[in-house]
C-alpha positions as CSV (number, residue, x, y, z in Angstrom):
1,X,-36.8,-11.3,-63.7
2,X,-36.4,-10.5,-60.1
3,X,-34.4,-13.6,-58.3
4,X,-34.5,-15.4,-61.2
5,X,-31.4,-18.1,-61.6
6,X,-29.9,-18.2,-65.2
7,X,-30.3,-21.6,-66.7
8,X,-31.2,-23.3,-63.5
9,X,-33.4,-25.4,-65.7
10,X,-31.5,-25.8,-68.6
11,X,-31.9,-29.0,-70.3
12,X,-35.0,-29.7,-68.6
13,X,-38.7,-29.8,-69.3
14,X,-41.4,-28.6,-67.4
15,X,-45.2,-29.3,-67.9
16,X,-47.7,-26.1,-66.1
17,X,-51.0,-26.8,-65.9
18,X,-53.0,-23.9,-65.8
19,X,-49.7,-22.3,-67.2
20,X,-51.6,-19.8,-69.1
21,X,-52.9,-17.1,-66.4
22,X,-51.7,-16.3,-62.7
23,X,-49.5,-18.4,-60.2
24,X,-49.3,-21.2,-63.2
25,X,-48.2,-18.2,-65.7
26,X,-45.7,-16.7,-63.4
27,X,-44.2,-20.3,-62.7
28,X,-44.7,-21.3,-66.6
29,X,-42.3,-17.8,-67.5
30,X,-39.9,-18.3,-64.6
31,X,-38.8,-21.6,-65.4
32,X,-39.0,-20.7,-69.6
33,X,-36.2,-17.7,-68.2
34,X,-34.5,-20.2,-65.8
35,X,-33.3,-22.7,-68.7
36,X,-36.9,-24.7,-69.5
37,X,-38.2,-25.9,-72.2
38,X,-42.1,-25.3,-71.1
39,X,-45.1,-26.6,-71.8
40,X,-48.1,-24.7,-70.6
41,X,-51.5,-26.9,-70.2
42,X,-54.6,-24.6,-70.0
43,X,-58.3,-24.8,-70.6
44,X,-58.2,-21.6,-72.6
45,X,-57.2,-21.5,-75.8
46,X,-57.5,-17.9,-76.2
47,X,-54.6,-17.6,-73.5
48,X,-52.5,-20.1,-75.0
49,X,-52.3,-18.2,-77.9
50,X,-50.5,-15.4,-75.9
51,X,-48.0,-17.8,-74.2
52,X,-45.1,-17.3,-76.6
53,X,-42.3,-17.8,-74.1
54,X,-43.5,-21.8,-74.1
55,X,-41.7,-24.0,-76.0
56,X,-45.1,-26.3,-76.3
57,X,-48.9,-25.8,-76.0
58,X,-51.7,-27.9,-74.9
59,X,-55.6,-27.1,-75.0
60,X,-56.1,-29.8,-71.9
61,X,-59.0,-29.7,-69.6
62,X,-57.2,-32.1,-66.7
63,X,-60.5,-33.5,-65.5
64,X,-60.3,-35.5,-68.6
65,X,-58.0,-38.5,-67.9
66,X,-57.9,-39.1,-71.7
67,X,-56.3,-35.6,-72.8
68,X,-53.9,-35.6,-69.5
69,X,-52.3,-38.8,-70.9
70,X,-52.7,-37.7,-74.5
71,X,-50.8,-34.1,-73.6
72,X,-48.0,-35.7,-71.7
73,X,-47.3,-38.2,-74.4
74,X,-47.2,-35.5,-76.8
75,X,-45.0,-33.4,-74.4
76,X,-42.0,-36.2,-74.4
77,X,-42.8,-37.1,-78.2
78,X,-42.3,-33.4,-79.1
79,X,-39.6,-32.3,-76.3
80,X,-38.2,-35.8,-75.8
81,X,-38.4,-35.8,-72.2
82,X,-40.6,-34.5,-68.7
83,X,-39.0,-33.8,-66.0
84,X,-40.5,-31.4,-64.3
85,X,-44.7,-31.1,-63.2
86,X,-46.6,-28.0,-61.4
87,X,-50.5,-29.0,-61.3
88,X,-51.9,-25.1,-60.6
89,X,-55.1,-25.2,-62.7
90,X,-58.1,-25.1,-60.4
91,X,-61.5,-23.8,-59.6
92,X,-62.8,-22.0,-56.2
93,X,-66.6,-22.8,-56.9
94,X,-69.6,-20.9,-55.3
95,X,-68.7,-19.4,-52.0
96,X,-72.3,-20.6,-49.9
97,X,-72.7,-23.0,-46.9
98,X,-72.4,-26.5,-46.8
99,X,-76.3,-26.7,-46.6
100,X,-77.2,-24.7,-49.9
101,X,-74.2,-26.0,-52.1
102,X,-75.2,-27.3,-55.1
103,X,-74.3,-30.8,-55.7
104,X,-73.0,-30.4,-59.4
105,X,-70.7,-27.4,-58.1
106,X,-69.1,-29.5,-55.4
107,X,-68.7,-32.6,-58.3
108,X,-67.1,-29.9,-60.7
109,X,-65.0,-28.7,-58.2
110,X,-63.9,-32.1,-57.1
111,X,-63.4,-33.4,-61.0
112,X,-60.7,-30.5,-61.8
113,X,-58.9,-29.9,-58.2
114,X,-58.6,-33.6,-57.3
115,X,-59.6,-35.9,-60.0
116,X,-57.2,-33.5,-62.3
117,X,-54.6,-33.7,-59.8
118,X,-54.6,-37.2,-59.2
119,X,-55.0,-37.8,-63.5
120,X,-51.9,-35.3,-64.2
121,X,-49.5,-36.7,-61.6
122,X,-50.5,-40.3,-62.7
123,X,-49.2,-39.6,-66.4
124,X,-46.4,-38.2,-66.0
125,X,-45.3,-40.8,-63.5
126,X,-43.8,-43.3,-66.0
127,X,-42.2,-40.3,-68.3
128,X,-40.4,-39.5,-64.9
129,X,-39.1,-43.1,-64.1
130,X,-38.3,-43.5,-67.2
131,X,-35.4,-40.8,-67.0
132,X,-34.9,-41.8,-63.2
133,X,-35.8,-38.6,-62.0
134,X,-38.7,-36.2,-61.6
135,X,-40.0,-32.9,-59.5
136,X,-43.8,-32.8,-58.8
137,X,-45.4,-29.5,-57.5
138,X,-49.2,-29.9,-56.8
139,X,-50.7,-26.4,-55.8
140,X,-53.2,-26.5,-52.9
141,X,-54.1,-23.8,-50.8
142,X,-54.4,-22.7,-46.9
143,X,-57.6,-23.4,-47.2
144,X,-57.2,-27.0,-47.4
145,X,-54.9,-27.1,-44.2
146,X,-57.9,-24.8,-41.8
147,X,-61.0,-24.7,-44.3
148,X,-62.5,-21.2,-45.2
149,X,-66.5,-20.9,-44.3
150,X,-68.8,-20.7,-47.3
151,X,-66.0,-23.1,-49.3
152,X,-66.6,-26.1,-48.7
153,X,-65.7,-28.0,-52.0
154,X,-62.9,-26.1,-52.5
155,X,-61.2,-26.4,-49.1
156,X,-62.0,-30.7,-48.9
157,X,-60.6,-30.2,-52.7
158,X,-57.6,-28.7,-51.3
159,X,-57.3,-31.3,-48.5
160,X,-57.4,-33.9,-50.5
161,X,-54.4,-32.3,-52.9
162,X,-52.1,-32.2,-49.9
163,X,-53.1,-35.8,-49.2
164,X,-52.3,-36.9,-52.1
165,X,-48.8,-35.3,-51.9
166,X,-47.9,-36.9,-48.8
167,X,-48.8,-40.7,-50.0
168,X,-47.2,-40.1,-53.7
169,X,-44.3,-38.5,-52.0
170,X,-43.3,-41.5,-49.9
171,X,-44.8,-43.9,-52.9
172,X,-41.9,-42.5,-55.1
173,X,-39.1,-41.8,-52.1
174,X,-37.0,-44.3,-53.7
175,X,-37.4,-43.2,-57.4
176,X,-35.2,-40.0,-57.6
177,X,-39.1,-38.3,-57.9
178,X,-40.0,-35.6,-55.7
179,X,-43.8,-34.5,-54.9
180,X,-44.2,-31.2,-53.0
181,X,-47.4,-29.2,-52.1
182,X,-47.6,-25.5,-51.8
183,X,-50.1,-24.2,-49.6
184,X,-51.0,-20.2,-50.6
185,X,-53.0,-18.1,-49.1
186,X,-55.7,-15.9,-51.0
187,X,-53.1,-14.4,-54.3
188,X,-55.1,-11.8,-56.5
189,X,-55.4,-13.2,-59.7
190,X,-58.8,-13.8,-62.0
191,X,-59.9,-16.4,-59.9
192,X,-60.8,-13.8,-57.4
193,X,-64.0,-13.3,-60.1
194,X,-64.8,-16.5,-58.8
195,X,-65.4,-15.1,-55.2
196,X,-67.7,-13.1,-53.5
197,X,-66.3,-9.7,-52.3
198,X,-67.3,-10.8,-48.6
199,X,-65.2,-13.8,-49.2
200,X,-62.2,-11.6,-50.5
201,X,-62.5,-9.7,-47.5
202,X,-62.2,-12.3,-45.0
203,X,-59.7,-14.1,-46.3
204,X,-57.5,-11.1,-46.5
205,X,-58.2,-10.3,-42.4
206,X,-56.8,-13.9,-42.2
207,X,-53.3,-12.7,-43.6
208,X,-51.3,-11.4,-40.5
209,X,-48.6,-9.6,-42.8
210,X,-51.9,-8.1,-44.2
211,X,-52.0,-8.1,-47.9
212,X,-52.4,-11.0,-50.8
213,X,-49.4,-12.9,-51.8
214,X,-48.5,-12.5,-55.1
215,X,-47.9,-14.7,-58.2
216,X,-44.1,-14.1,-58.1
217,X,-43.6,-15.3,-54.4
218,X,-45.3,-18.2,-55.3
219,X,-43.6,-18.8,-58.6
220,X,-39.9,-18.3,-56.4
221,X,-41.3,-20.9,-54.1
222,X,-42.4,-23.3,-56.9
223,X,-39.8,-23.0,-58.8
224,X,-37.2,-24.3,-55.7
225,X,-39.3,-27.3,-55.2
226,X,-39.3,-27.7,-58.6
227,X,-35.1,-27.8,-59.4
228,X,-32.4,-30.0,-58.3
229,X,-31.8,-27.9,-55.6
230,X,-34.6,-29.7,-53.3
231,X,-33.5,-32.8,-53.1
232,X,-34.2,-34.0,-49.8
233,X,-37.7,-32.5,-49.0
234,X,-40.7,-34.9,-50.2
235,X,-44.2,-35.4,-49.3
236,X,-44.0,-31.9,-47.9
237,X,-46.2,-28.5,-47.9
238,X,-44.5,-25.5,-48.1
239,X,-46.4,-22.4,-47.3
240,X,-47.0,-18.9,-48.8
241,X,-49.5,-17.8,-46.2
242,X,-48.0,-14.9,-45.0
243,X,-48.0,-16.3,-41.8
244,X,-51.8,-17.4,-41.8
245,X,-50.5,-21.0,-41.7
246,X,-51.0,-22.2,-38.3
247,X,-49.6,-25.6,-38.7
């Protein structure tokens, strides 16, 4: 693998939720190359069953607070530790105004981007001060730092991500426990078939370096925040815009 560093991760163990298709894949492999002992969370069975390189599987939908604690439990029970969390599962939801969202879409949206978030970083928590140290990656998205038209839930979703990143980060400061946000703009992955084409299109005249970021450049940047390396950086959001980020 490209850039990859050989057992950067050995002895440790990473949960990837999501872990099973796009950015969380690419992060879920990297770290199984770098030295991990993995275990990919995903909604999809069907795309569990081709994740091989993972040293541990979990069917967990992470809206569900009962099956996040449940997985991470069986994660140190069966691995013996968790040292490592990347929260990438997520939904886009419709892409229409504000004023002809439908309310269940914005509370479904809302249940896995946030709610999920909050319930996955929450569990692992004590697994992490238990071994006196921890690395937590929550994905967000560009959109929640400058909102996308026709997105609503999933931009205020994303908002609310990086929020939460910033309080847990200084909450855990002391704790040897870092929690980092990455911020990507649009990557071409399935969840595209979640989007309108218009959609596609303008978030792509958005990208100055003018393509879509891909899975890999986010899995390099993930995978930093994730190791020993990045110590000192907390309560931060790290980019892959290709310079859309403004701020």
């Amino acid at each position: 693998m490209s850039g990859s560093y050989k057992g950067r991760f050995e002895g440790q163990v990473a949960v990837v939720t999501g872990g099973a298709a796009g950015i969380g894949r690419a992060t879920a492999e990297r770290m199984a190359a770098e030295g991990a002992l993995v275990s990919v969370w995903d909604i999809s069975e069907a795309a569990l069953a081709d994740c091989s390189f993972a040293a541990h599987t979990a069917r967990v939908d992470q809206s569900n607070e009962a099956q996040v604690i449940a997985a991470a439990a069986d994660v140190v029970s069966q691995l013996g530790r968790l040292d490592i969390l990347v929260v990438s599962a997520g939904i886009t939801g419709p892409n229409t105004t504000v004023e002809t969202y439908p309310s269940d879409a914005w509370q479904q949206v809302m249940a896995i981007n946030v709610n999920g978030t909050f319930y996955c970083d929450k569990a692992a928590i004590p697994h992490m001060k238990a071994n006196g140290y921890g690395r937590i990656v929550n994905i967000a998205s560009i959109a929640g730092k400058e909102g996308n038209p026709n997105a609503s839930a999933y931009s205020t979703s994303k908002a609310a991500v990086i929020g939460l990143t910033k309080s847990l980060g200084k909450e855990l400061s002391k704790d040897n426990i870092t929690v980092n946000a990455v911020t990507p703009a649009a990557v071409k992955t399935a969840i595209f078939d979640q989007m309108t084409q218009e959609h596609i299109d303008f978030m792509l005249s958005k990208i100055p370096i003018g393509r879509f970021g891909t899975v890999d450049e986010n899995a390099a940047m993930i995978c930093f925040l994730a190791s020993r390396e990045a110590s000192f950086s907390t309560g931060a959001v790290f980019d892959t815009s290709g310079g859309r980020a403004t701020y």
